[in-house]
N, CA, C and O atoms as a DFTB+ gen file, in Angstrom:
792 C
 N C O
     1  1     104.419     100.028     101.159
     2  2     103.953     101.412     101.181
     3  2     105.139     102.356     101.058
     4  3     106.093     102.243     101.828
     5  1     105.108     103.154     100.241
     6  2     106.351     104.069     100.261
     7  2     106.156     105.305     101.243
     8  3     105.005     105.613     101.554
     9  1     106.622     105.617     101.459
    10  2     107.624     106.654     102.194
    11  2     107.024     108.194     102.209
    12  3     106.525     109.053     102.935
    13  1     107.591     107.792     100.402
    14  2     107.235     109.478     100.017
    15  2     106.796     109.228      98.435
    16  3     107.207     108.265      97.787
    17  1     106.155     109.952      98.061
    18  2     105.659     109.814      96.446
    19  2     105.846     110.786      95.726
    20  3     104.850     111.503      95.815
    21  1     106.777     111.326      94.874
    22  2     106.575     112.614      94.031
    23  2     105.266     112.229      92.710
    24  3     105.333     111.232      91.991
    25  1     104.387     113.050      92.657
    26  2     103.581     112.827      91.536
    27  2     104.320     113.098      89.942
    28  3     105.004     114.098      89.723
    29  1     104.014     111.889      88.760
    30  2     104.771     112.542      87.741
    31  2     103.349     113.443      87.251
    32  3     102.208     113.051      87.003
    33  1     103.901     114.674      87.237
    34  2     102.853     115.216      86.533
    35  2     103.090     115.597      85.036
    36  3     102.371     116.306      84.332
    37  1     104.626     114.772      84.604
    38  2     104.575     115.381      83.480
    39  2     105.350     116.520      83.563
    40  3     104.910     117.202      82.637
    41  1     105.982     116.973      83.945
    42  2     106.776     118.244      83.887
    43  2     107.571     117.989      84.184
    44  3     107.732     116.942      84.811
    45  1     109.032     119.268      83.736
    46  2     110.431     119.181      83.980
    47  2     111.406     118.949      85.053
    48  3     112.620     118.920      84.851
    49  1     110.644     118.723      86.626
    50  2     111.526     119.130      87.271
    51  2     111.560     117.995      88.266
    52  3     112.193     118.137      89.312
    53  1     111.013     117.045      88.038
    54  2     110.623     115.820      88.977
    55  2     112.208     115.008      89.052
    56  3     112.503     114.358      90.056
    57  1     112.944     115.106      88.142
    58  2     114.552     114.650      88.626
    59  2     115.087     115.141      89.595
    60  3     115.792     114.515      90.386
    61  1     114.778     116.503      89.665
    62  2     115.837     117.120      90.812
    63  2     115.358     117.500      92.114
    64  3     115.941     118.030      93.060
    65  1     113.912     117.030      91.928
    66  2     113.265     117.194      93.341
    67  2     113.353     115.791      93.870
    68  3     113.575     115.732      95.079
    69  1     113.218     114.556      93.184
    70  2     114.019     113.486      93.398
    71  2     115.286     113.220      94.263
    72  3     115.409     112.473      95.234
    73  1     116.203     114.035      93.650
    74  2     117.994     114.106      94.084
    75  2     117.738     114.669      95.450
    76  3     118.167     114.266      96.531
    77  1     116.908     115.738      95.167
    78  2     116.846     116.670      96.438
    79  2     116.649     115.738      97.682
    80  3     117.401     115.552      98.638
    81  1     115.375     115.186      97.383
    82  2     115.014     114.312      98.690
    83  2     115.288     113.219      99.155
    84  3     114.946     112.739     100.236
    85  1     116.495     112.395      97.609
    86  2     117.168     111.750      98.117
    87  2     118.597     111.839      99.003
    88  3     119.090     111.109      99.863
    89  1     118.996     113.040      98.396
    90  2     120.348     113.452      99.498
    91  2     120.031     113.414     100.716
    92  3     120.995     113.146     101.434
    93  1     118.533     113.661     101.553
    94  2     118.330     113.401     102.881
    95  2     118.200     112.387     103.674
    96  3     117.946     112.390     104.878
    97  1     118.484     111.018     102.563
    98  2     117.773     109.623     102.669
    99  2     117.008     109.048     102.773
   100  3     116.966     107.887     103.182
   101  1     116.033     109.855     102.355
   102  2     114.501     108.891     101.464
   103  2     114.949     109.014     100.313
   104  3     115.617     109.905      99.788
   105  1     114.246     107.368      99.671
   106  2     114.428     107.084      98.540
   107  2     113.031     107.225      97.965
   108  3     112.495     106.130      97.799
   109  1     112.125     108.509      97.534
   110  2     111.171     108.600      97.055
   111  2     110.638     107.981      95.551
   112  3     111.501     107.742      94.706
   113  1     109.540     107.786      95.308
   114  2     108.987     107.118      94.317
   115  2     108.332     108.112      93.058
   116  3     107.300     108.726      93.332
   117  1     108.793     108.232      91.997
   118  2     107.722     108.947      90.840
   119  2     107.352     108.025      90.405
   120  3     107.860     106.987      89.981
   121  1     105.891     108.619      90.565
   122  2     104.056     107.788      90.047
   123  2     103.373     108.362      89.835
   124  3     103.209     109.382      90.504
   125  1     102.580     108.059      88.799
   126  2     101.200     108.578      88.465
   127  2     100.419     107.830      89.178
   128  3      99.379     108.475      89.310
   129  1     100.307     106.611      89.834
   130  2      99.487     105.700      90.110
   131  2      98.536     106.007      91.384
   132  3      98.959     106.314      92.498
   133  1      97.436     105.895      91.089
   134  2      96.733     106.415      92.172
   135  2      96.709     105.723      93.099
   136  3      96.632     106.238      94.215
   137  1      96.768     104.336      92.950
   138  2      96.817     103.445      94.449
   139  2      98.125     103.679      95.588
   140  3      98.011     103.648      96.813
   141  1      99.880     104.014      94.486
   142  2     100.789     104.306      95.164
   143  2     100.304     105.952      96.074
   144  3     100.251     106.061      97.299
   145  1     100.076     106.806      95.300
   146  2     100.134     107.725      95.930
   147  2      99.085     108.085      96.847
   148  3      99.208     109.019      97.640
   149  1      97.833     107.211      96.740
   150  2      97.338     107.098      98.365
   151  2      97.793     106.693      99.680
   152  3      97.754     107.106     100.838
   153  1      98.431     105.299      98.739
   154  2      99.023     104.758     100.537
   155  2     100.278     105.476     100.669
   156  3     100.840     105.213     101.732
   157  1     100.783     106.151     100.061
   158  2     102.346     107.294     100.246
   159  2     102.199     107.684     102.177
   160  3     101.200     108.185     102.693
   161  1     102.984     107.437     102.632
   162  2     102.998     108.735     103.653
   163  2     103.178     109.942     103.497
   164  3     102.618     110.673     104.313
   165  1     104.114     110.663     102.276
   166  2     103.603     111.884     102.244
   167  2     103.780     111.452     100.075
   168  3     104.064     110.604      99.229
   169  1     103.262     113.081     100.372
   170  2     103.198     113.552      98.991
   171  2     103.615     114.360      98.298
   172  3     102.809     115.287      98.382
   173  1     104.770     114.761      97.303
   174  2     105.016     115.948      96.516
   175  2     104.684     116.233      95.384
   176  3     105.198     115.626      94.445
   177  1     103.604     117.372      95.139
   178  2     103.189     117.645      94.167
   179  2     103.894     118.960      93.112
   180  3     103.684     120.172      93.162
   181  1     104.841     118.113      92.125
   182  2     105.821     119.233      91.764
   183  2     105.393     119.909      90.719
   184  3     104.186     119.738      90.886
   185  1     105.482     120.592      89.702
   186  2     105.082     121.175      88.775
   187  2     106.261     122.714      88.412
   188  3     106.772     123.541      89.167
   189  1     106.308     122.526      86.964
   190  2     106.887     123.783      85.952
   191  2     105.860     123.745      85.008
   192  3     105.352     122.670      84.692
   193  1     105.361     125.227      84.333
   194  2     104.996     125.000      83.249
   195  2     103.580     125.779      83.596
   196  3     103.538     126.348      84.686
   197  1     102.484     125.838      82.789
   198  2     101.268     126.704      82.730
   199  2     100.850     125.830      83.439
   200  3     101.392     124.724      83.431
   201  1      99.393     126.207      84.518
   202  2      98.579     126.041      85.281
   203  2      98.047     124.926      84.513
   204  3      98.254     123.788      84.934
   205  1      96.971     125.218      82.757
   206  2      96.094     124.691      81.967
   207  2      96.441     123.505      82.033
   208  3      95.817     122.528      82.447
   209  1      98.148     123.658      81.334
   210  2      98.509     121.907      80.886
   211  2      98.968     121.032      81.906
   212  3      99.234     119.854      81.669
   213  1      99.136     121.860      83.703
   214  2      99.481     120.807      84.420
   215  2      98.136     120.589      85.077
   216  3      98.248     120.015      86.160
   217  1      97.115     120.832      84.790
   218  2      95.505     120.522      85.279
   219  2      95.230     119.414      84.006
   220  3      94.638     118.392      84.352
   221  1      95.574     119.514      82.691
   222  2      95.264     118.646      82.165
   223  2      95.853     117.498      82.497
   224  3      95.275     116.637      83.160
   225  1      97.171     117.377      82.022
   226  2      97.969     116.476      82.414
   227  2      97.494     115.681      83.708
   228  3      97.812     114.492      83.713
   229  1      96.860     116.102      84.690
   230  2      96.268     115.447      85.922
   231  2      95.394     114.823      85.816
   232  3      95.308     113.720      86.355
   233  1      94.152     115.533      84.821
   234  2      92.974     115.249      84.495
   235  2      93.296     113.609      83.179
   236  3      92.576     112.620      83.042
   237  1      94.022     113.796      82.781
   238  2      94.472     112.930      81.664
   239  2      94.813     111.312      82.622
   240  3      94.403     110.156      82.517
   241  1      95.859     112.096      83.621
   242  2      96.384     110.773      84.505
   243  2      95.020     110.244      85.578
   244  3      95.300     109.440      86.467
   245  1      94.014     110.585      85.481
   246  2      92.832     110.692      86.324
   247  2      93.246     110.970      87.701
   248  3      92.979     110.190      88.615
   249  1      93.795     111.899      87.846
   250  2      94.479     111.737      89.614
   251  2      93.974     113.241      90.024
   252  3      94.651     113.876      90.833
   253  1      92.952     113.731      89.544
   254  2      92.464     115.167      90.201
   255  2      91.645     114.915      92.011
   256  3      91.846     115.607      93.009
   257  1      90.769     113.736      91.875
   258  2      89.870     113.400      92.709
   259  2      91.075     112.325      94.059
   260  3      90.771     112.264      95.250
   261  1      92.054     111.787      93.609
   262  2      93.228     111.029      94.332
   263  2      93.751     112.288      95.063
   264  3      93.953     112.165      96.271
   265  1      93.999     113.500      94.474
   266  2      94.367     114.768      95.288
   267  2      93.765     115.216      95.955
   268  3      94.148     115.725      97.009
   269  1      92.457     115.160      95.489
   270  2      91.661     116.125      96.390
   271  2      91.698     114.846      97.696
   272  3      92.555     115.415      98.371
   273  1      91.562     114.288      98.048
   274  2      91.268     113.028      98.746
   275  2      92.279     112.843      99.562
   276  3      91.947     112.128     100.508
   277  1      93.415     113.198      99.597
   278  2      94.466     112.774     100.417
   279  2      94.374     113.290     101.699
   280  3      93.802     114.342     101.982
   281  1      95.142     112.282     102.759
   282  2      94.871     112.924     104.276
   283  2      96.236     113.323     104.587
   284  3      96.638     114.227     105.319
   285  1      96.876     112.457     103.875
   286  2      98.679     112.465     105.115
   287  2      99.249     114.050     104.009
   288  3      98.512     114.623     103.207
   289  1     100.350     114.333     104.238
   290  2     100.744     115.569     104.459
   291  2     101.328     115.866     102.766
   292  3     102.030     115.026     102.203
   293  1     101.114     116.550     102.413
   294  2     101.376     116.971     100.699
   295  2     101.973     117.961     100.396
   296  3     101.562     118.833     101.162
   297  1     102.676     118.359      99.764
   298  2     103.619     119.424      99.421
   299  2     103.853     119.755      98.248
   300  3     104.586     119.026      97.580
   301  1     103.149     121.254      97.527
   302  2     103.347     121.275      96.133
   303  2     104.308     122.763      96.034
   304  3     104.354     123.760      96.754
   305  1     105.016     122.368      94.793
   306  2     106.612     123.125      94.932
   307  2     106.310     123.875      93.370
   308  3     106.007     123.237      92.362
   309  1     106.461     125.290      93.436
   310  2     106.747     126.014      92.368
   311  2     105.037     125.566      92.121
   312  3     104.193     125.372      92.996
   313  1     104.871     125.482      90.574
   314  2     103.447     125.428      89.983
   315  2     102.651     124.374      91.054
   316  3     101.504     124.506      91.482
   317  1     103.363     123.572      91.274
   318  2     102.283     122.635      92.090
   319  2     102.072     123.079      93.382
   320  3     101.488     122.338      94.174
   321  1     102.615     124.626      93.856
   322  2     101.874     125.134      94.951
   323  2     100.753     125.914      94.384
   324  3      99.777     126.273      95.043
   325  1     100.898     126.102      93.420
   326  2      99.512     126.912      92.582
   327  2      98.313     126.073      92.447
   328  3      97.166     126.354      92.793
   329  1      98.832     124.797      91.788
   330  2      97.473     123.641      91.632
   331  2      97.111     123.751      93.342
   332  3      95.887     123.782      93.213
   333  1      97.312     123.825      94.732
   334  2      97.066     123.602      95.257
   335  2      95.624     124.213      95.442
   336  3      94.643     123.674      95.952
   337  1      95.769     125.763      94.775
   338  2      94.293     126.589      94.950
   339  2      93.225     126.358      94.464
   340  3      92.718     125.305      94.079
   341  1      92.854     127.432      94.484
   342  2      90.860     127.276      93.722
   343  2      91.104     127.502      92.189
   344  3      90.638     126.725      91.355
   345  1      91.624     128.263      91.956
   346  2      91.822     129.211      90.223
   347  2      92.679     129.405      90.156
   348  3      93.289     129.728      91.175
   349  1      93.633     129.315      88.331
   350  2      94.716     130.294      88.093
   351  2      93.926     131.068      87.218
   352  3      92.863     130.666      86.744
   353  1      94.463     132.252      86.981
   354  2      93.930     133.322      85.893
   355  2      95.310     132.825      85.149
   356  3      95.540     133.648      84.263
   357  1      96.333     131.786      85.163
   358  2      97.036     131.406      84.170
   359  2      96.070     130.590      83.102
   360  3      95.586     129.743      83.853
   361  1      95.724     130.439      82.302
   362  2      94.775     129.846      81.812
   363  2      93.452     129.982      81.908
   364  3      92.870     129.788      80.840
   365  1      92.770     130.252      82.827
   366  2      91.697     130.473      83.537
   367  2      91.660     129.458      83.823
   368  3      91.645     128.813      82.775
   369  1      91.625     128.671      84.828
   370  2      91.733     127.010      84.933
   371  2      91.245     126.725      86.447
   372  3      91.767     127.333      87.382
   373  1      90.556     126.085      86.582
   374  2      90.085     125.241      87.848
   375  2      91.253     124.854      88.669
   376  3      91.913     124.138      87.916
   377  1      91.736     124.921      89.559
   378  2      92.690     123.806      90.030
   379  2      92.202     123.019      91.269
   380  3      90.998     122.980      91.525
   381  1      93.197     122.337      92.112
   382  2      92.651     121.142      93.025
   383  2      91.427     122.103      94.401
   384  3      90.357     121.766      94.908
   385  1      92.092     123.042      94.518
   386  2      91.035     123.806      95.455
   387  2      91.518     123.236      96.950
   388  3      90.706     123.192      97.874
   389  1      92.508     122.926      97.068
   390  2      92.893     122.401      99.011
   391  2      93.019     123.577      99.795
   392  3      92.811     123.474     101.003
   393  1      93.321     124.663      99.319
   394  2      93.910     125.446      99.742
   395  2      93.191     126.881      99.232
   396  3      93.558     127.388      98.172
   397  1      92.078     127.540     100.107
   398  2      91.518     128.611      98.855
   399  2      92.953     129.509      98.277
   400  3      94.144     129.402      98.569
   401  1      92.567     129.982      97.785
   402  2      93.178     131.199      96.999
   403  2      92.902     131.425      95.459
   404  3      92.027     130.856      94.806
   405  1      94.093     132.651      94.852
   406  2      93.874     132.399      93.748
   407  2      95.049     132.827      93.330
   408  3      95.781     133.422      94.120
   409  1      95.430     132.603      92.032
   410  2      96.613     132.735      91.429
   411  2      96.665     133.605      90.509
   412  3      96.210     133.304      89.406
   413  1      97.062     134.515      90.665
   414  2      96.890     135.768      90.124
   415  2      98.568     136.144      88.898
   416  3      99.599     135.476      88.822
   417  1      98.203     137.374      88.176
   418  2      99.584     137.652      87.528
   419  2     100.676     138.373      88.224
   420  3     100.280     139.453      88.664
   421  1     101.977     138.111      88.474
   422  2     102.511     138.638      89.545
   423  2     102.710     140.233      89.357
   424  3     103.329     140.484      88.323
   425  1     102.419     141.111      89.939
   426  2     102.422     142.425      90.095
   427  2     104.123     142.834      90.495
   428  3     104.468     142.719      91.671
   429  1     105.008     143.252      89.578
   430  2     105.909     143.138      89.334
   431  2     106.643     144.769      89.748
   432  3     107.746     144.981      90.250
   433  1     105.552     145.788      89.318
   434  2     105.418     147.171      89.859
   435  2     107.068     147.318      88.546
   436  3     108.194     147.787      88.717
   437  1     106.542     146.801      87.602
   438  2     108.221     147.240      86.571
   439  2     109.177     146.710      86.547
   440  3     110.072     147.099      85.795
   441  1     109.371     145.372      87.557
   442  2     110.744     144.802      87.134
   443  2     110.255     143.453      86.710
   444  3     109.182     142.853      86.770
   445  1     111.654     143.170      86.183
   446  2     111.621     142.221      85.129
   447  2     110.784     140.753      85.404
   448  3     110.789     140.208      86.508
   449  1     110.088     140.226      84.249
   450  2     109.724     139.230      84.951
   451  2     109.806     137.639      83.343
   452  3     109.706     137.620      82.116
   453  1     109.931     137.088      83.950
   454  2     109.540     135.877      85.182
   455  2     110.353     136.560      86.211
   456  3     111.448     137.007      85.870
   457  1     109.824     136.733      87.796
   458  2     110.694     136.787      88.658
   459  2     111.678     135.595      88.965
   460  3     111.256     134.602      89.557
   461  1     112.901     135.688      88.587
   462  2     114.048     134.437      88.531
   463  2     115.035     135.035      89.228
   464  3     115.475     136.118      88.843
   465  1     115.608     134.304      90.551
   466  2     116.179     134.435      91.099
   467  2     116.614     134.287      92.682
   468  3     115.827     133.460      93.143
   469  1     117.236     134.585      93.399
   470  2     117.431     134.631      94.937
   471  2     116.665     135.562      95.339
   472  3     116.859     136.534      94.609
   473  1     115.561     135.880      96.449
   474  2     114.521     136.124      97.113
   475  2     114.748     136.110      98.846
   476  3     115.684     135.388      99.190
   477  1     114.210     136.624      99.670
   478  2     113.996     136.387     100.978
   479  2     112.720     135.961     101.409
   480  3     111.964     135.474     100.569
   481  1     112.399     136.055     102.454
   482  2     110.850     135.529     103.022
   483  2     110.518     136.840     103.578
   484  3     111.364     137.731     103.499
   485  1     109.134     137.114     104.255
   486  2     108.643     138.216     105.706
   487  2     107.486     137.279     105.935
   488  3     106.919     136.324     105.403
   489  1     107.422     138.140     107.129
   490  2     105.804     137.469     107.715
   491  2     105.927     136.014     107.685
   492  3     105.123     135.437     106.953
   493  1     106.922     135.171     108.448
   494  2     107.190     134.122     108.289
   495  2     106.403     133.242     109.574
   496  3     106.901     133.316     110.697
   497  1     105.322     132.521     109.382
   498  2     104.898     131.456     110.508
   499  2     106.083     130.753     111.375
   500  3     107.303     130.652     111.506
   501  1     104.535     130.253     111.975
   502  2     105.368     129.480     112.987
   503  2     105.147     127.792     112.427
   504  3     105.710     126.750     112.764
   505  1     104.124     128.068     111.484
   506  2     104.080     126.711     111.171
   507  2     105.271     125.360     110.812
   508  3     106.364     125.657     110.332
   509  1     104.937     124.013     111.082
   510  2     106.154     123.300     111.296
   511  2     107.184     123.412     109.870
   512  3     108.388     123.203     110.020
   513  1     106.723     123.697     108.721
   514  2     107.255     123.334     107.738
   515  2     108.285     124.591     107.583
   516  3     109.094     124.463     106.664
   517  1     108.351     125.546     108.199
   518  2     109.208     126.660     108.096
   519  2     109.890     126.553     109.349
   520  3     110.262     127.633     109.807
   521  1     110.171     125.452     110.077
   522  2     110.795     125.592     111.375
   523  2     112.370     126.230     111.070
   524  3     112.842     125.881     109.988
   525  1     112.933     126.823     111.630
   526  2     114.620     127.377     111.543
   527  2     114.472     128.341     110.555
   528  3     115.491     128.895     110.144
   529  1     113.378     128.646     110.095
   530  2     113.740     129.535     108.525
   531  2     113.725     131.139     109.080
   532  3     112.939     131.251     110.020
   533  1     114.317     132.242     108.769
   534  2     114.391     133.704     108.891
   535  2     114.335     134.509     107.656
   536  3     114.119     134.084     106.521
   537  1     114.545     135.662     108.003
   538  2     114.165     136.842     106.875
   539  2     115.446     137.151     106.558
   540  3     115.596     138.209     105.946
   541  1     116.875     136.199     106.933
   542  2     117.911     136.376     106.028
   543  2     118.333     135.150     105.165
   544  3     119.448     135.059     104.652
   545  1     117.336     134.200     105.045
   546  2     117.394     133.301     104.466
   547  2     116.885     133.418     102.764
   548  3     115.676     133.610     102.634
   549  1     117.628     133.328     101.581
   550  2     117.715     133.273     100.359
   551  2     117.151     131.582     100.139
   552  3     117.522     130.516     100.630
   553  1     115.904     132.016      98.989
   554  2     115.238     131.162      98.402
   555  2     115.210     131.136      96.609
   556  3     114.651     132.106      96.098
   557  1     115.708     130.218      95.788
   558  2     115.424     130.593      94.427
   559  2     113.758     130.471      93.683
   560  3     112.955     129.566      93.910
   561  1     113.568     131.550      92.843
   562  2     112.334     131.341      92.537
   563  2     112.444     131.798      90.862
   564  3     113.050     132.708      90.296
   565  1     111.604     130.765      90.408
   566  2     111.048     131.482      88.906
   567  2     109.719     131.128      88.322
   568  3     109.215     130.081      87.916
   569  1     109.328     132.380      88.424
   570  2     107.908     132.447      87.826
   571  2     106.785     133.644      87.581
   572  3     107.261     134.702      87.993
   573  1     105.897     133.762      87.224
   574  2     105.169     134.868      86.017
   575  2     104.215     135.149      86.968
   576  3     104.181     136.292      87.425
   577  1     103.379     134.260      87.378
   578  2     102.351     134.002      88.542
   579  2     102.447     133.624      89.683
   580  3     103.278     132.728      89.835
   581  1     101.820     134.013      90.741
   582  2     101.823     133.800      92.258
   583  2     100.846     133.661      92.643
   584  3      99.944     133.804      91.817
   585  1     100.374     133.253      94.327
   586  2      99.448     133.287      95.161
   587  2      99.289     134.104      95.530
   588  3     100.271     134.657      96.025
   589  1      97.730     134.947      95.596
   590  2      97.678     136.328      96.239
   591  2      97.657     135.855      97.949
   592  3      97.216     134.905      98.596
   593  1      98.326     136.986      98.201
   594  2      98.124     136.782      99.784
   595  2      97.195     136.907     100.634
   596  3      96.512     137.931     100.627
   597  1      96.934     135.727     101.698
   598  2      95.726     135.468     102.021
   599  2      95.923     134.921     103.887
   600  3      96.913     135.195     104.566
   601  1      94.673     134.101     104.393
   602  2      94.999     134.176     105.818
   603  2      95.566     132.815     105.626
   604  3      96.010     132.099     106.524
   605  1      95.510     132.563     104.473
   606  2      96.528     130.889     104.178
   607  2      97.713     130.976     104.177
   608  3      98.375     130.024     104.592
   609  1      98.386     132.239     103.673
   610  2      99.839     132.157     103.685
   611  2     100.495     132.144     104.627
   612  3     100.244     132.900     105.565
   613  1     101.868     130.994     104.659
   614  2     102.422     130.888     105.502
   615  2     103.676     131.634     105.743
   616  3     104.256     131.500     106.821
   617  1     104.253     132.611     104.581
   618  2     105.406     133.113     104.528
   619  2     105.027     134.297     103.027
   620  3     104.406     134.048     101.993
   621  1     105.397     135.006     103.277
   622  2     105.685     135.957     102.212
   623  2     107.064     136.287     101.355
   624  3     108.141     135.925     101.830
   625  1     107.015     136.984     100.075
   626  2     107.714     137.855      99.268
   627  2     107.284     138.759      98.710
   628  3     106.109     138.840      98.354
   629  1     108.266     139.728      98.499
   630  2     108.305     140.829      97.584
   631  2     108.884     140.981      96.919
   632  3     110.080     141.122      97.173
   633  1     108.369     141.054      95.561
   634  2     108.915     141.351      94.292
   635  2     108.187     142.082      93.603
   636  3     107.234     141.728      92.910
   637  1     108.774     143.574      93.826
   638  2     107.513     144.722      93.106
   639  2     105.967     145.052      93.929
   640  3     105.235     146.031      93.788
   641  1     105.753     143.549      95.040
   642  2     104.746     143.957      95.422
   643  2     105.359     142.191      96.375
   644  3     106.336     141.450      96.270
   645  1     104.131     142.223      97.212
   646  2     103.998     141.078      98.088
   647  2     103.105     140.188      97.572
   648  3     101.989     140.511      97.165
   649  1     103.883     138.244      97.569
   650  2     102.599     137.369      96.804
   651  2     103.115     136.380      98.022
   652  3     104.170     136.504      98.644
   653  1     101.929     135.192      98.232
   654  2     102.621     134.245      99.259
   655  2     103.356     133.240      98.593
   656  3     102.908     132.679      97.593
   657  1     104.725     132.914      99.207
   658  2     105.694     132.486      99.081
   659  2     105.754     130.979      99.456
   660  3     106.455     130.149      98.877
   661  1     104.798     130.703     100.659
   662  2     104.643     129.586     101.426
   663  2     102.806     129.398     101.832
   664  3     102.330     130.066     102.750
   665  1     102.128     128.638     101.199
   666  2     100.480     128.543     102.219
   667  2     100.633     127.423     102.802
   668  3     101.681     126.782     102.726
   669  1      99.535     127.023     103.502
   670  2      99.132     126.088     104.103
   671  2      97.392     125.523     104.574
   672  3      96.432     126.219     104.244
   673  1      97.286     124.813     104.997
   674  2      95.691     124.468     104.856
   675  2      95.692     122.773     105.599
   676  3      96.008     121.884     104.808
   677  1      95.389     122.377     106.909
   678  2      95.390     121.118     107.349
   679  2      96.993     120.339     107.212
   680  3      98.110     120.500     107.703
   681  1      96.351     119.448     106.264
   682  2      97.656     118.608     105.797
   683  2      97.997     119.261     104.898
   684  3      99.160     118.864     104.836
   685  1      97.884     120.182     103.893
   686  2      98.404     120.742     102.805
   687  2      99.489     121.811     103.088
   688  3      99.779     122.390     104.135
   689  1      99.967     121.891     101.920
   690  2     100.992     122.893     101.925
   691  2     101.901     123.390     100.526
   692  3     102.096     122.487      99.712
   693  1     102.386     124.555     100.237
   694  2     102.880     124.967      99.455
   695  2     103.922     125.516      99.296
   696  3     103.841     126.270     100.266
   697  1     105.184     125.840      98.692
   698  2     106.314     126.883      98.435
   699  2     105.761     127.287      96.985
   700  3     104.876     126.661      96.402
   701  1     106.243     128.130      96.618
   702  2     106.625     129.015      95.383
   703  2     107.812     129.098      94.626
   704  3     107.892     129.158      93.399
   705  1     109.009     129.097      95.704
   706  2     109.989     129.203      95.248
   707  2     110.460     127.077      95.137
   708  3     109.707     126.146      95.423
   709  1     111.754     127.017      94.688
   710  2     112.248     125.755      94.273
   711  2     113.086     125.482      95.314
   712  3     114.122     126.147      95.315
   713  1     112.904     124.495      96.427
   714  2     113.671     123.993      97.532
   715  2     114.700     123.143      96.559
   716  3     115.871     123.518      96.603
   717  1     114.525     122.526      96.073
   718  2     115.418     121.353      94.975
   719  2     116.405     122.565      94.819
   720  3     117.488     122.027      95.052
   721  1     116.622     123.689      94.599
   722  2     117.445     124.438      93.693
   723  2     117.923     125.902      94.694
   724  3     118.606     126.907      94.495
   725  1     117.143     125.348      95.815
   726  2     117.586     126.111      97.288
   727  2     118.516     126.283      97.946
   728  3     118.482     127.059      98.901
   729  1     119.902     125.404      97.506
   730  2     120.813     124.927      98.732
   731  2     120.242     124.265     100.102
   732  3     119.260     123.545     100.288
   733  1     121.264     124.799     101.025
   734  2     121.002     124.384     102.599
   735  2     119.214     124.772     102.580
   736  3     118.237     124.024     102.539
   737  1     119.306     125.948     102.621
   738  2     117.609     126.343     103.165
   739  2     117.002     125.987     102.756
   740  3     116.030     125.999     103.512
   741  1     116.523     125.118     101.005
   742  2     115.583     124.682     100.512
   743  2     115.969     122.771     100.787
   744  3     115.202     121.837     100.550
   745  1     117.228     122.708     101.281
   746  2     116.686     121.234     102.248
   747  2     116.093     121.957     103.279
   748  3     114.886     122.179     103.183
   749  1     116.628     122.317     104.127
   750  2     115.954     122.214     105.936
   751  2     114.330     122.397     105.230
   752  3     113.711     122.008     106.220
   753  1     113.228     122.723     104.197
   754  2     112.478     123.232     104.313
   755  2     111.602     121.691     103.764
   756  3     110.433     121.420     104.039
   757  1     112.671     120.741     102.834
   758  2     112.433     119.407     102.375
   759  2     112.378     118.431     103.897
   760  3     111.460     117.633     104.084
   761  1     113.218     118.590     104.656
   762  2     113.528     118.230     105.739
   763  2     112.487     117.896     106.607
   764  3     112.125     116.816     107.075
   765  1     111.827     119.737     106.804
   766  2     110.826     120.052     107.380
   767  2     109.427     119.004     107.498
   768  3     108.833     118.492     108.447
   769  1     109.277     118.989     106.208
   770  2     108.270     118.652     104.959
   771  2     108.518     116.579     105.881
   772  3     107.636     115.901     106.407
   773  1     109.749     116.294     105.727
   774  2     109.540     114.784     105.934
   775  2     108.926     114.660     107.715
   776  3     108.232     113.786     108.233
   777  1     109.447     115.754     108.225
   778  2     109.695     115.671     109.861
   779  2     108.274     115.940     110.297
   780  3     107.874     115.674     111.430
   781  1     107.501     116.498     109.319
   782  2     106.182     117.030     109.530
   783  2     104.869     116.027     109.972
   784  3     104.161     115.292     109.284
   785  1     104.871     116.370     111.610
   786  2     103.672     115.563     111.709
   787  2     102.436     115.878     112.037
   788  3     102.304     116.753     112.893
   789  1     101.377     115.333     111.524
   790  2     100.308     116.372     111.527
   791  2      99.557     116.345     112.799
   792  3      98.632     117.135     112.987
């Protein structure tokens, strides 16, 4: 049984969320396989790229109903905190639904976007996966679309306007921004994520 499972969903970034979680010493597994990533103890669901083609890409690997299904603790980073919701209006697209919300276009109020770059948090939980984290803590983020904020979110940003940064839901859970590409703070938040018991 492994450990930890990153899902391949097919997208760019599953190497370095890899490195990431191996510098902490898990040696995590990329799989599509639905039998590995049930018995996983946990789960990372990573994603870059449009909502449409990483719902297909899932739908293709048959692993939509393996997601919805999972009990032990899951973690989707950048787009794959988006699949976590009900809808993107990126595509108009269904996604896994663990987590209501919806994914809206980020309200930017005029500055530049993809929002790319170093970020802070507010309105930060107490939940376990943000343990040690503050509102002077720098997070990198890039992206067009966000989570509107809801009684799911676990952490906020502002960029032009406020989108959630961090949700949560049972065993589920989400960032926005890229812990892999975080430094120190986007381990302690990988960290978090392994230390997390439900």
């Amino acid at each position: 049984m492994a450990e930890l499972v990153i899902v391949d969903t097919g997208c760019a970034n599953i190497s370095s969320v890899y490195f990431a979680v191996k510098r902490l010493g898990v040696e995590p597994v990329i799989s599509a396989d639905a039998k590995l990533i049930k018995q996983a103890e946990r789960v990372i669901l990573p994603g870059v790229g449009t909502a449409k083609a990483a719902m297909h890409n899932l739908a293709e690997r048959d692993l939509i109903s393996t997601l919805q299904g999972l009990q032990q603790p899951v973690l989707g980073i950048c787009l794959g905190m988006q699949l976590l919701t009900a809808h993107s209006m990126e595509g108009d697209v269904a996604c896994l639904g663990l987590i209501p919300g919806e994914v809206a276009p980020l309200n930017a109020a005029g500055l530049r976007l993809p929002h790319m770059g170093w970020n802070t948090l507010h309105s930060i939980s107490q939940h376990p996966l943000l343990k040690g984290f503050t509102a002077q803590d720098y997070l990198y983020f890039v992206h067009s679309f966000a989570v509107v904020p809801s009684q799911y979110s676990l952490a906020q940003c502002h960029y032009g306007s406020d989108f959630a940064a961090v949700i949560g839901k049972d065993n589920v859970a989400g960032a926005q921004f890229h812990p892999e590409r975080s430094g120190k703070v986007g381990a302690r938040l990988l960290q978090n994520f392994l230390e997390w018991q439900l």
